[in-house]
C-alpha positions as CSV (number, residue, x, y, z in Angstrom):
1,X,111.4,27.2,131.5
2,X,114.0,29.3,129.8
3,X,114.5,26.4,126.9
4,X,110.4,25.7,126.9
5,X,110.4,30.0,126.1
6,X,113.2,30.2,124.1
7,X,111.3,26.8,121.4
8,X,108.3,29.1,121.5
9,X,110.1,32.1,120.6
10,X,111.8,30.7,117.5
11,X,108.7,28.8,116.3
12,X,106.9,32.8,116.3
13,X,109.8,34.0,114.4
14,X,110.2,31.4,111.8
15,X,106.4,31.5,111.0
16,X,106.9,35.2,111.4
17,X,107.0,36.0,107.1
18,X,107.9,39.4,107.3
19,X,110.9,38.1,109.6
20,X,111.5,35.3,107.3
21,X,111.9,37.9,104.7
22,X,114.7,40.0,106.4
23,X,116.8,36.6,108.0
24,X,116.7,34.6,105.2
25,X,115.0,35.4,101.8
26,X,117.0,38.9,101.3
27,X,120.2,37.7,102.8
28,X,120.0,35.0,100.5
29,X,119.5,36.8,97.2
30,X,122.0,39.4,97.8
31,X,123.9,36.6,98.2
32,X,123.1,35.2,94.6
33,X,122.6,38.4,93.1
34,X,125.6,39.7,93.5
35,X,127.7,36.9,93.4
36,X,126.3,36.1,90.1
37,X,126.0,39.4,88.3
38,X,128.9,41.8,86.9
39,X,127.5,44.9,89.2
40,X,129.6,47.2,89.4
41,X,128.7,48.4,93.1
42,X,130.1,45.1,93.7
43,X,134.3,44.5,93.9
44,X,136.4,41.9,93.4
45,X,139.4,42.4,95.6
46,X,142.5,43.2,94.5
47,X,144.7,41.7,96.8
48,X,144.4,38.7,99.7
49,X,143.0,35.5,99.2
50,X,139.7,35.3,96.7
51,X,139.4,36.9,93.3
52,X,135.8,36.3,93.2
53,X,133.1,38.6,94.1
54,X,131.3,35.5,96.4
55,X,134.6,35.3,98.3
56,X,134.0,39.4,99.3
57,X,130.3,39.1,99.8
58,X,129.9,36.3,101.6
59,X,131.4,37.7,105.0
60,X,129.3,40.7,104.3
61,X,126.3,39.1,103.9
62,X,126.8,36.7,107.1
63,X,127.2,39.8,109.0
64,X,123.9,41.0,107.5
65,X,122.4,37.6,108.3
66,X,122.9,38.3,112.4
67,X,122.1,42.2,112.0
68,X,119.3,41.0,111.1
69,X,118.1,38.6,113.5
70,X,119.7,40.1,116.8
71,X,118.9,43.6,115.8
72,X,115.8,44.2,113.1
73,X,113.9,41.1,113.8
74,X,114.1,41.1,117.5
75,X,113.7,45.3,117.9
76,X,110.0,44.7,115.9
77,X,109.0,41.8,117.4
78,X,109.7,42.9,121.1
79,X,108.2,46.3,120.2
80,X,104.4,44.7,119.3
81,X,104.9,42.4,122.2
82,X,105.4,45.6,124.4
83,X,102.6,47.1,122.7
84,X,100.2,44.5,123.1
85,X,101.2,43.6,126.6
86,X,102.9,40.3,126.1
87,X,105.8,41.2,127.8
88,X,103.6,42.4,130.8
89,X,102.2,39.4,131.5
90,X,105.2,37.7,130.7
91,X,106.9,39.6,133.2
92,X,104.2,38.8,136.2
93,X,104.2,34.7,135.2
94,X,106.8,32.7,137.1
95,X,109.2,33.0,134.3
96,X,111.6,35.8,135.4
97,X,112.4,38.6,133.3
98,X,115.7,37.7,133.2
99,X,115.2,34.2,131.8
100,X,113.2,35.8,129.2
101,X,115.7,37.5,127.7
102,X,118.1,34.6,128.4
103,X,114.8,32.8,126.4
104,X,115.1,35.5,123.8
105,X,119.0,35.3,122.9
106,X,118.5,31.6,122.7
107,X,116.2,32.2,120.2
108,X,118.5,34.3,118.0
109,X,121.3,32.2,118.5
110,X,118.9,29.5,117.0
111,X,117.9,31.4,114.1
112,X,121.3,33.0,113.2
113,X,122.9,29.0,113.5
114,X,120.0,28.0,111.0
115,X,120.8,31.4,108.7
116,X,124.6,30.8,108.3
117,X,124.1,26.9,107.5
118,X,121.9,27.9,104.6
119,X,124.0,31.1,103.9
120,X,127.0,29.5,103.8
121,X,125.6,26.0,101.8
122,X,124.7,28.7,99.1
123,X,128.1,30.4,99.1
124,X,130.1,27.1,98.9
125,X,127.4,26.1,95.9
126,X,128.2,29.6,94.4
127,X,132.2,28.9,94.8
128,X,133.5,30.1,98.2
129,X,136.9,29.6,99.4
130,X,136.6,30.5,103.1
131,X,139.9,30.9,104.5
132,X,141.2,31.6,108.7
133,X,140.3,29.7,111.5
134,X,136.1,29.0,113.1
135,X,137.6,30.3,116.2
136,X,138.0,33.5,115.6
137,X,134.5,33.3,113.4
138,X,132.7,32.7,116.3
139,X,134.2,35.0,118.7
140,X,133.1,37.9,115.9
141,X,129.5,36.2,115.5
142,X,129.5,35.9,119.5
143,X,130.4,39.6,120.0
144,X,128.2,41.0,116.9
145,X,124.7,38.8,118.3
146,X,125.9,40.6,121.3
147,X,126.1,44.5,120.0
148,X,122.8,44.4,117.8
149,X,120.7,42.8,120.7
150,X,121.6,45.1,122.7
151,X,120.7,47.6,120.1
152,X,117.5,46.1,119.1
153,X,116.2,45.9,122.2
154,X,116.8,49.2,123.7
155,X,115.3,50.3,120.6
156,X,112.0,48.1,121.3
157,X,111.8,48.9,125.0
158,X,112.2,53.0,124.1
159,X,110.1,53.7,121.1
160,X,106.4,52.7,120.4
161,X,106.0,49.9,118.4
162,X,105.2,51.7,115.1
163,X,108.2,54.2,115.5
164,X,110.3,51.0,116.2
165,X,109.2,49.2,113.0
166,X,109.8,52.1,110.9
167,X,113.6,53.3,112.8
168,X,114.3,49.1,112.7
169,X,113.8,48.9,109.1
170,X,115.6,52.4,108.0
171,X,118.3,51.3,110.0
172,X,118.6,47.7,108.2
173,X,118.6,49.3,104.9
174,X,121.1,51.8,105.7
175,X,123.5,49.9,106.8
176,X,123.2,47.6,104.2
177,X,124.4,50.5,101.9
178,X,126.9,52.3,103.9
179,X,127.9,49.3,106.1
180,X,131.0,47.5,104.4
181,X,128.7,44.4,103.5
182,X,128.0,45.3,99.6
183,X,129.8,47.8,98.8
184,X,133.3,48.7,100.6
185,X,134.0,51.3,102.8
186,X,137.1,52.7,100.7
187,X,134.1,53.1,97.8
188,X,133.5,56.3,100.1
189,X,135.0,59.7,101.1
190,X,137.7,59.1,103.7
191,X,135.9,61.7,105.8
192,X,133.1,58.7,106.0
193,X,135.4,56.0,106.2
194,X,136.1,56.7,109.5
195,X,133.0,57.4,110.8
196,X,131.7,54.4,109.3
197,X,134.1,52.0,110.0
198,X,133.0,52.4,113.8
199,X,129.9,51.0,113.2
200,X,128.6,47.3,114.7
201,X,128.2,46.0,111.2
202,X,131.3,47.4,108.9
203,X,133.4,46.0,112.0
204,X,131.2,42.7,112.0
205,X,131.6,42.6,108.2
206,X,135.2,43.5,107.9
207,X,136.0,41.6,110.4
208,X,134.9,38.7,109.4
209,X,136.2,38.9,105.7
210,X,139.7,39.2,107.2
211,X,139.4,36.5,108.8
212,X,137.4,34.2,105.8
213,X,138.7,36.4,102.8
214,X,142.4,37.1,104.1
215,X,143.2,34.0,106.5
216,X,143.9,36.9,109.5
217,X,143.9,35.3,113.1
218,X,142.0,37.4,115.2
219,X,141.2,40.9,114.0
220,X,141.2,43.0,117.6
221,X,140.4,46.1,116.0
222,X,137.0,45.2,115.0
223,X,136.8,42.5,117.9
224,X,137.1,46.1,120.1
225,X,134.2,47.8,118.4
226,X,132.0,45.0,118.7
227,X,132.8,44.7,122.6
228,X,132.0,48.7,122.9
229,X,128.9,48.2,120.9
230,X,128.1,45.3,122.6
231,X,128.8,46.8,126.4
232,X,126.8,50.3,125.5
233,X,123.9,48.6,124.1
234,X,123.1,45.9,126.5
235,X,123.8,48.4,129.7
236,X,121.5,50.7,128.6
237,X,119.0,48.1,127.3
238,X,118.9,47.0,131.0
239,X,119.1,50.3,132.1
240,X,115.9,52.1,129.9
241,X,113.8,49.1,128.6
242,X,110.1,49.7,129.9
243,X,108.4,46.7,130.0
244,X,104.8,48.4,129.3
């Protein structure tokens, strides 16, 4: 049942074109764009493996690629299946609520597997060098899915639908700003730094460009955050998500 759920829930999503748009048309072209173009909002690092700018975006824009997915996609999409009572019926069929949100976290790790394959073919196109071990890779991709659902979806089972489109998709473009994932966090007062290096995605982000950027083994700093984010937002997902 959970697998039968978890097909149908990625067939919506992919058909889904304003989800199409944010997990894989704008991740892609900030990829190119930016890669591509002298901009000067965008660095090439100074120091560590990779002169390029692709070699500092792509990290960034993989982390983008799951906040995505796990946290704007899924936060709308539950949110007008709470409106409309989707989940209510769901919820009374012989499919238990927790195998529906197993169903739905399938269905992300689907998607995000299918993002980074294409994200990744058009950074290795563009001239990547990735550098560090998949391990550690995953563990961050693991622990970021993770923190944003848990986000997303105490956002969806706590606002109405409309206030959860229009929070989901603030959210998504501030922390594409002020986020570490096009422009880096020492580009901003050190007073912001350090509030914004405790966010989901500048640890996601930075975590995973020293690992693919600077070769690092296993960056437990942002490792940490991600846990936090990831225990906070899934307790009190379980905790305050109304189903109706």
């Amino acid at each position: 049942m959970i697998v039968a759920q978890a097909a149908l829930e990625t067939r919506m999503l992919l058909r889904n074109g304003e989800q199409l748009l944010l997990t894989v048309v704008i991740p892609s072209l900030l990829l190119v764009l930016f890669s591509t173009v002298d901009i000067v909002t965008v660095p090439v690092p100074a120091t560590g493996g990779g002169g390029r700018s692709v070699d500092f975006l792509a990290p960034g824009v993989l982390a983008l690629a799951v906040m995505s997915t796990a946290f704007t996609g899924q936060a709308i999409a539950t949110g007008f299946e709470r409106r409309y009572g989707v989940l209510k019926r769901l919820g009374a069929s012989p499919l238990p609520r927790w195998a529906l949100m197993a169903a739905k976290t399938l269905s992300v790790l689907v998607t995000e597997v299918l993002q980074i394959v294409l994200l990744t073919l058009i950074a290795l196109a563009l001239g990547w060098d990735p550098q560090g071990g998949a391990g550690s890779v995953l563990l961050l991709l693991v622990l970021g899915t993770a923190a944003f659902s848990g986000l997303g979806l105490l956002m969806a089972g706590t606002l109405k639908a409309e206030a959860t489109l229009a929070a989901a998709n603030l959210v998504f473009l501030l922390l594409l700003v002020g986020g570490g994932v096009i422009v880096p966090l020492d580009r901003f007062p050190e007073a912001a730094q350090s509030v914004l290096g405790l966010l989901p995605i500048s640890a996601l982000s930075d975590g995973l460009r020293d690992v693919l950027q600077h070769g690092a083994s296993m960056p437990w700093g942002d490792l940490g955050i991600l846990a936090a984010w990831a225990v906070l937002g899934l307790g009190a997902a379980a905790r305050f998500f109304r189903w109706e």
